[in-house]
OpenMM code with the backbone's topology and positions (N, CA, C; nanometers):
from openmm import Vec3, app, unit

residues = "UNK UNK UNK UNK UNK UNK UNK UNK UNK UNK UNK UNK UNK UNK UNK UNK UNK UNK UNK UNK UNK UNK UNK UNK UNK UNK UNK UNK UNK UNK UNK UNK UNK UNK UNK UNK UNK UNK UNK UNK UNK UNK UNK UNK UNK UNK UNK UNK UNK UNK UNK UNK UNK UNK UNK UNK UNK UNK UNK UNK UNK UNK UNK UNK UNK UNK".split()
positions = [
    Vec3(17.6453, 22.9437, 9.6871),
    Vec3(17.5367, 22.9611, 9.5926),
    Vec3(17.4166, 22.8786, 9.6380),
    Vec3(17.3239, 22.9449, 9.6379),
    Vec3(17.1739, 22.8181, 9.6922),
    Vec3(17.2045, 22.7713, 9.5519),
    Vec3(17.0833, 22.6239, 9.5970),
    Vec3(16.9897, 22.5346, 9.5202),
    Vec3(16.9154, 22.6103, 9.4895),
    Vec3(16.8672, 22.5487, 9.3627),
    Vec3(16.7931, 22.6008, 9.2550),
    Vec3(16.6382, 22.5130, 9.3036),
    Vec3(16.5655, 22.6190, 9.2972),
    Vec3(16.4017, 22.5690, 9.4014),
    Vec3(16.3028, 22.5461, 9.2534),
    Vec3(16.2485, 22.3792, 9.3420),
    Vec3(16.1950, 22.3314, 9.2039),
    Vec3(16.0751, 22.3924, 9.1935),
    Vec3(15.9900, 22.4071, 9.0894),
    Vec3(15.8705, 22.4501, 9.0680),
    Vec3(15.7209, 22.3334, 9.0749),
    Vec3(15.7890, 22.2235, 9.0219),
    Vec3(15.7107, 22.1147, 9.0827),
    Vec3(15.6886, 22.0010, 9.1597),
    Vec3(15.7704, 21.9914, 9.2518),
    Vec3(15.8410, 21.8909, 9.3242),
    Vec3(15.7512, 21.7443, 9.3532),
    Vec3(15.8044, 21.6324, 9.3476),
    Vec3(15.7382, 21.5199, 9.2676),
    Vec3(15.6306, 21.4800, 9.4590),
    Vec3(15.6901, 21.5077, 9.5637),
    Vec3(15.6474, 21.4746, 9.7336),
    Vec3(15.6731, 21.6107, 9.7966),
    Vec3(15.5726, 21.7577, 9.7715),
    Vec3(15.6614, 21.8678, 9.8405),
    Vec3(15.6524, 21.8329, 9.9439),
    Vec3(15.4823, 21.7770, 10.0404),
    Vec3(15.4523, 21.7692, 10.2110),
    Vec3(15.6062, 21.7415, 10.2097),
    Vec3(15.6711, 21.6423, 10.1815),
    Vec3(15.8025, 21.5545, 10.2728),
    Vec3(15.9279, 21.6193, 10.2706),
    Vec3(15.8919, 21.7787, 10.2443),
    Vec3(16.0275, 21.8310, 10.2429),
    Vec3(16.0190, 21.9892, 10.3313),
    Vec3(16.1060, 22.0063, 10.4294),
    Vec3(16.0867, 22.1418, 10.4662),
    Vec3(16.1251, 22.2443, 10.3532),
    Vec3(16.0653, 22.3459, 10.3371),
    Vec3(16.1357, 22.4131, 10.2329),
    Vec3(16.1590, 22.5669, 10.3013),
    Vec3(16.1803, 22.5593, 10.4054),
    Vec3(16.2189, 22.6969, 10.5059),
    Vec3(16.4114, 22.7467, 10.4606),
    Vec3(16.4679, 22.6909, 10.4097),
    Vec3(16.5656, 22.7390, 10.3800),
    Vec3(16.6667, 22.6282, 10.2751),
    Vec3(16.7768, 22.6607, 10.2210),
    Vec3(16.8725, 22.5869, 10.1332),
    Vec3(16.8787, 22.4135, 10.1644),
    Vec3(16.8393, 22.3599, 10.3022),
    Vec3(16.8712, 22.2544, 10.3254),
    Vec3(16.8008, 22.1494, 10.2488),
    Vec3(16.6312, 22.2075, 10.2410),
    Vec3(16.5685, 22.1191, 10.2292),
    Vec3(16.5613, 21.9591, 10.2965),
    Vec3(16.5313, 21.9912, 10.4203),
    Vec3(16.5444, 21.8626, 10.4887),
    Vec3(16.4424, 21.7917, 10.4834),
    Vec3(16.4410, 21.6810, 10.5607),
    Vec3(16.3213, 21.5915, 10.5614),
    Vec3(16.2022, 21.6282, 10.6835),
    Vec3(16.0853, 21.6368, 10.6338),
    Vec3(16.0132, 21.6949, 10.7263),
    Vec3(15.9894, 21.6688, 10.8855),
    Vec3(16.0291, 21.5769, 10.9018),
    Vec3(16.0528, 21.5154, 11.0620),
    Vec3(16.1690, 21.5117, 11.0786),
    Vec3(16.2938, 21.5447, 11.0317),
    Vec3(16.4299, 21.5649, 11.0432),
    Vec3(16.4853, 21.7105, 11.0580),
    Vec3(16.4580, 21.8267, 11.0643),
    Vec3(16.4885, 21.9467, 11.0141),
    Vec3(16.6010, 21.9874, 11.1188),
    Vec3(16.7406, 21.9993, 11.0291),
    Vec3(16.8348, 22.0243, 11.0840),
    Vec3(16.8671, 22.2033, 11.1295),
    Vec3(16.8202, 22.2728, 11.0448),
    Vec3(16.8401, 22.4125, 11.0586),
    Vec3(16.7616, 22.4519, 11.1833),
    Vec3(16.6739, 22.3784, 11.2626),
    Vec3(16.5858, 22.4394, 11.3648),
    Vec3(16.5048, 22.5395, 11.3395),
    Vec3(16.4612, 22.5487, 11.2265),
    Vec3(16.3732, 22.6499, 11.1827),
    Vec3(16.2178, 22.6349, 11.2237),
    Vec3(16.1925, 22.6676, 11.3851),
    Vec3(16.0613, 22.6677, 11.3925),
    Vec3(16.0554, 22.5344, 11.4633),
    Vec3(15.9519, 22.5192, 11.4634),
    Vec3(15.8791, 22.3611, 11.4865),
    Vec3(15.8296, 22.3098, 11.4161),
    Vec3(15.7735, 22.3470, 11.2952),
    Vec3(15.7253, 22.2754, 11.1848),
    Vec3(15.7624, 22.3210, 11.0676),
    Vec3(15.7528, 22.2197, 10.9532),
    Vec3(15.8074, 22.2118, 10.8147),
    Vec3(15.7431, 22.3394, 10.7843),
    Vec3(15.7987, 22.4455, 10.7006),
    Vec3(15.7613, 22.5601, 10.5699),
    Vec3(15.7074, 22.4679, 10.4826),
    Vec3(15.6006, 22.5039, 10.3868),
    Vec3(15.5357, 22.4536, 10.3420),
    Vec3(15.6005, 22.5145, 10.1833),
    Vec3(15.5770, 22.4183, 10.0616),
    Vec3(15.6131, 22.4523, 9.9733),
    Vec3(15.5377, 22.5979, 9.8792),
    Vec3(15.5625, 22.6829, 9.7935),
    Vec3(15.4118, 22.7679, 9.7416),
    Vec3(15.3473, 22.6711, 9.6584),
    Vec3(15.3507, 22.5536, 9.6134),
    Vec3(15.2684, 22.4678, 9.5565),
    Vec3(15.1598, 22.4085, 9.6026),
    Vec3(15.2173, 22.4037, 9.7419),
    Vec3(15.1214, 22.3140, 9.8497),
    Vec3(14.9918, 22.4995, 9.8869),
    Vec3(15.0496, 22.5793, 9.9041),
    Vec3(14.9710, 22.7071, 9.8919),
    Vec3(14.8808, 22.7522, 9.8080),
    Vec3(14.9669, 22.8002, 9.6940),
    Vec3(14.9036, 22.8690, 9.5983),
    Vec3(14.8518, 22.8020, 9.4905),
    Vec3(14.8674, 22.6430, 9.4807),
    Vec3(14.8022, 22.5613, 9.3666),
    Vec3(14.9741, 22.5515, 9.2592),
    Vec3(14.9058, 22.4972, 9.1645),
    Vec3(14.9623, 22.4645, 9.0538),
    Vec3(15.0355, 22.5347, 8.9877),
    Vec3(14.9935, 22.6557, 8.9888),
    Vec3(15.0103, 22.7574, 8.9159),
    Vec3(15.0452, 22.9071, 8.9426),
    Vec3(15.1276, 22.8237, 9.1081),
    Vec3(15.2176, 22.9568, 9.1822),
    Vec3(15.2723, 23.0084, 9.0729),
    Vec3(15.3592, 22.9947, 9.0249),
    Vec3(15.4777, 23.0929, 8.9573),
    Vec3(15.4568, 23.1506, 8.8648),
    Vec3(15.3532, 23.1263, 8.7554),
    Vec3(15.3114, 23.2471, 8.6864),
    Vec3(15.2974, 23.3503, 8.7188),
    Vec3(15.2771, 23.4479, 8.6390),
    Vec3(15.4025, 23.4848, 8.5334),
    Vec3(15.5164, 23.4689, 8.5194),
    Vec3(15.5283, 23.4263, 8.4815),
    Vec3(15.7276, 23.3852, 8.4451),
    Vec3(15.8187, 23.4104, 8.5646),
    Vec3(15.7984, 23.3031, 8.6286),
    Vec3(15.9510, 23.2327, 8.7355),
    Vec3(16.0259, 23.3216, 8.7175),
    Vec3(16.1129, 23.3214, 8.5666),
    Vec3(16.2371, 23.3905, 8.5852),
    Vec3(16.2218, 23.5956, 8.5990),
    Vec3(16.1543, 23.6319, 8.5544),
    Vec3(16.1128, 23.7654, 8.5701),
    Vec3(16.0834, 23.7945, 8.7132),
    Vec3(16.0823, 23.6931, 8.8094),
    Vec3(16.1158, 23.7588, 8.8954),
    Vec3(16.2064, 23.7415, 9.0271),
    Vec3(16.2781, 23.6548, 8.9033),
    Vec3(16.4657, 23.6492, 8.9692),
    Vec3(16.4689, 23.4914, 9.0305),
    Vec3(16.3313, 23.4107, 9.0066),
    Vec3(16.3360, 23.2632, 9.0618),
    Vec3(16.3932, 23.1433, 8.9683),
    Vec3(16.4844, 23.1261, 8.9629),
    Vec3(16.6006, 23.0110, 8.9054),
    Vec3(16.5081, 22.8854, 8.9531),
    Vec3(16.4329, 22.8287, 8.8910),
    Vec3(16.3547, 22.7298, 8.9051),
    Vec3(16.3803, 22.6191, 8.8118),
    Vec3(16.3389, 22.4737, 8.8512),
    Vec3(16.3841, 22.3655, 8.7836),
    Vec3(16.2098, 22.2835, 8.8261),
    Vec3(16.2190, 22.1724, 8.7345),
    Vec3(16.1029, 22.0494, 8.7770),
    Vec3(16.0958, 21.9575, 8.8355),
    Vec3(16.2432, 21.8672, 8.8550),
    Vec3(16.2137, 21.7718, 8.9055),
    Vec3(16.2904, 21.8602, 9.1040),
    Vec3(16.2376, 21.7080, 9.1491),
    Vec3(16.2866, 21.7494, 9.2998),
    Vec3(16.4176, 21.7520, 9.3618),
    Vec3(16.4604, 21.8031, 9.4646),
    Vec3(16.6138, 21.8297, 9.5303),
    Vec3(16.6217, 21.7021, 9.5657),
    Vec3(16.5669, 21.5773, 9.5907),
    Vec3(16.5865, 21.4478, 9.6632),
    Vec3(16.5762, 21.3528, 9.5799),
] * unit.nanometer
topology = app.Topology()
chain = topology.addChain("A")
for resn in residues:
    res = topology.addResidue(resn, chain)
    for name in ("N", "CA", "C"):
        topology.addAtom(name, app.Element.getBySymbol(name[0]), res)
């Protein structure tokens, strides 16, 4: 079962968010790439997930995976 992907994460820069691991951004164990995935917070602002997270199947929480 994945982790449940937070919606506001308290440090996103310091986390890869390219897949379930969520590693540390200078640590990334999955080899995904060369650089950290960026969170949609760090993207789209504040106010990525509107309309409603769950409507469209995103199991979201607030505080962070770390």
């Amino acid at each position: 079962m994945a982790k449940k992907f937070p919606i506001h994460p308290r440090y996103p820069e310091r986390i890869c968010w390219g897949c379930d691991k969520y590693c540390p951004a200078k640590d990334m164990a999955c080899g995904n790439g060369s650089s950290r995935t960026q969170h949609p917070l760090e993207i789209f602002g504040e106010d990525w997930h509107e309309p409603g997270a769950e409507e469209n199947g995103l199991e979201a929480r607030r505080e962070s995976p770390r």
